[in-house]
N, C-alpha and C positions, 0 to 999 in steps of 0.2 A: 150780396147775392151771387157774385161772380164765384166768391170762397166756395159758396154751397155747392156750386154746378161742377168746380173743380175738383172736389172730393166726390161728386158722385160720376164723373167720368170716371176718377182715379179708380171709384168702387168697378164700376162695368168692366174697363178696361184688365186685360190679361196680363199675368205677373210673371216673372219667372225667376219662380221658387218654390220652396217645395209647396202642395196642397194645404197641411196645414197652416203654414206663415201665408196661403194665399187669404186663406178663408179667414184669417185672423185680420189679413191688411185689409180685404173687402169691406171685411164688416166693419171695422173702424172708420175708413172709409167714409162709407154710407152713412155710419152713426155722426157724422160730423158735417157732413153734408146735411141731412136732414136736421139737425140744430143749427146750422149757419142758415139753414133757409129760413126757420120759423125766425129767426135773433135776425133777419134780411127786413122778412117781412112785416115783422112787428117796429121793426126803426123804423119803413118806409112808410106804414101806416101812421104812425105818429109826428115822423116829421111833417109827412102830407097833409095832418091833419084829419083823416078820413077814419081814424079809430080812436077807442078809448084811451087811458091812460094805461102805462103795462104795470100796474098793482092791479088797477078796475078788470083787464083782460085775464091776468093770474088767479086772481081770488074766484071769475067765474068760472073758469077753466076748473079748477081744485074745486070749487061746490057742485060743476056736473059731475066732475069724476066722483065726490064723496057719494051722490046721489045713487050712482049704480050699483048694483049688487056685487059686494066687497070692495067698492071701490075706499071706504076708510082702508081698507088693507093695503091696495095699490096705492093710496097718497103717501101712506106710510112709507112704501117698499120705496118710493120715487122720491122722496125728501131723503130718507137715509143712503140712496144710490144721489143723488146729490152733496151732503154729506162728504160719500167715499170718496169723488170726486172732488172733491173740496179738496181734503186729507190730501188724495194720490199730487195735485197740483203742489200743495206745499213740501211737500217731501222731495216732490222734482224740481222743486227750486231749491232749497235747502241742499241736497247732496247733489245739487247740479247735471243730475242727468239729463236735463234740455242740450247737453252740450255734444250726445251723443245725435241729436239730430242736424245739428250742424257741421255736416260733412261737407266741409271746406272743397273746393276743387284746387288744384295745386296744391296743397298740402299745406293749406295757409296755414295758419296757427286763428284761433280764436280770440281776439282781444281783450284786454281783463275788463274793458268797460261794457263789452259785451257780456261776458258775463254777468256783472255785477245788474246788469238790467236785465238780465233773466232772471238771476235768483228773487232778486226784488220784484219783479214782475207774478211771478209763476208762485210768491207767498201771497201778494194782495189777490191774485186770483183766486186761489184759492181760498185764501179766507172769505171774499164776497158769495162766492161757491156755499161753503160751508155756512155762514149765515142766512141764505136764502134756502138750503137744505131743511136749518135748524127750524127756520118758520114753518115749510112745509110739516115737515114731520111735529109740529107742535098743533097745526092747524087739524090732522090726522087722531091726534091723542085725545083733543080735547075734544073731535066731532064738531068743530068749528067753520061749515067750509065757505063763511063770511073772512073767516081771516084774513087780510093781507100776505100774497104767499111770493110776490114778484121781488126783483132787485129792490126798485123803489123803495117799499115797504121793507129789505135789509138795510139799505140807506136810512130811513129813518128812522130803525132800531137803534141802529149806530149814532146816529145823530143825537137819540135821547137818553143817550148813557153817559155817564160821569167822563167829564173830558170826550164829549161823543164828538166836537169839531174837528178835532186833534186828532180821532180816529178817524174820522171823514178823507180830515185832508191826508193822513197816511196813505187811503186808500185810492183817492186819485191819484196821488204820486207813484203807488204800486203799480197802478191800472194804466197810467201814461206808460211807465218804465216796459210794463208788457207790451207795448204800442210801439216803441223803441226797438227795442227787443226784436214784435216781429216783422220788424222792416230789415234790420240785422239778419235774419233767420232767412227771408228771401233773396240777399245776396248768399250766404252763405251754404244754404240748403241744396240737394240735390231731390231733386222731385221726380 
């Protein structure tokens, strides 16, 4: 929850740069903020006990939205913008541009173990991304909107595939390494 209030100060707060890199920082911003808030409050509801499971919470969220007029088009549009996000995380682990946000003070150098827990990181991200994209936008096609569309239900996509442990445990290891990662990234970072 702290994450989420941080990028929404960060959004309110005045930049200086030009207009459009402001309006582009803002809104990223905001957009991170309000996903760390709902990923805040859907932990705090679960760990507390005081809510459903986040498959049970996902699946009726994607069958109110199916229910609204065009909303099959929106679950669509939001599973394949999930998806791209998926994609853009791999790519940024892959050719390593996380390394452009770790602007060293002193002009440290990046460590290669830092690295290597970004790239590792920022691929299982995005594949769990992309997986949970891939349910939504399946739950959209087939007009399904009982589907399981949350992480969980990626998880146990994953789980029930050929060697699905194997991929499981990849995926915690990716998901730790991101964990790693952005505890590296707030010594590193200039915010």
């Amino acid at each position: 929850m702290a994450l989420a209030v941080w990028h929404l100060i960060e959004a309110a707060l005045p930049h200086h740069r030009a207009l459009r890199d402001q309006v582009v920082d803002r809104g990223r911003a905001a957009g991170k903020g309000v996903l760390y808030g709902v990923l805040g409050w859907t932990a705090l509801r679960v760990v507390t006990g005081s809510g459903a499971d986040s498959g049970q919470t996902t699946t009726e969220a994607t069958g109110t939205l199916m229910s609204a007029p065009g909303g099959r088009l929106l679950v669509g549009v939001v599973g394949g913008c999930v998806v791209a996000v998926g994609a853009y995380h791999v790519y940024k682990g892959v050719a390593k541009k996380f390394v452009q946000d770790l602007q060293g003070t002193g002009r440290r150098e990046v460590s290669r173990a830092i690295e290597w827990l970004g790239m590792i990181g920022y691929v299982a991200k995005g594949a769990a991304l992309g997986v949970v994209g891939a349910l939504i936008g399946t739950a959209a096609l087939q007009a399904d909107p009982d589907q399981p569309t949350g992480l969980d239900a990626a998880l146990k996509t994953l789980r029930d595939q050929p060697l699905g442990e194997v991929l499981l445990l990849l995926v915690a290891v990716g998901l730790a390494a991101y964990g790693l990662y952005s505890l590296a990234r707030a010594r590193y970072s200039t915010m």
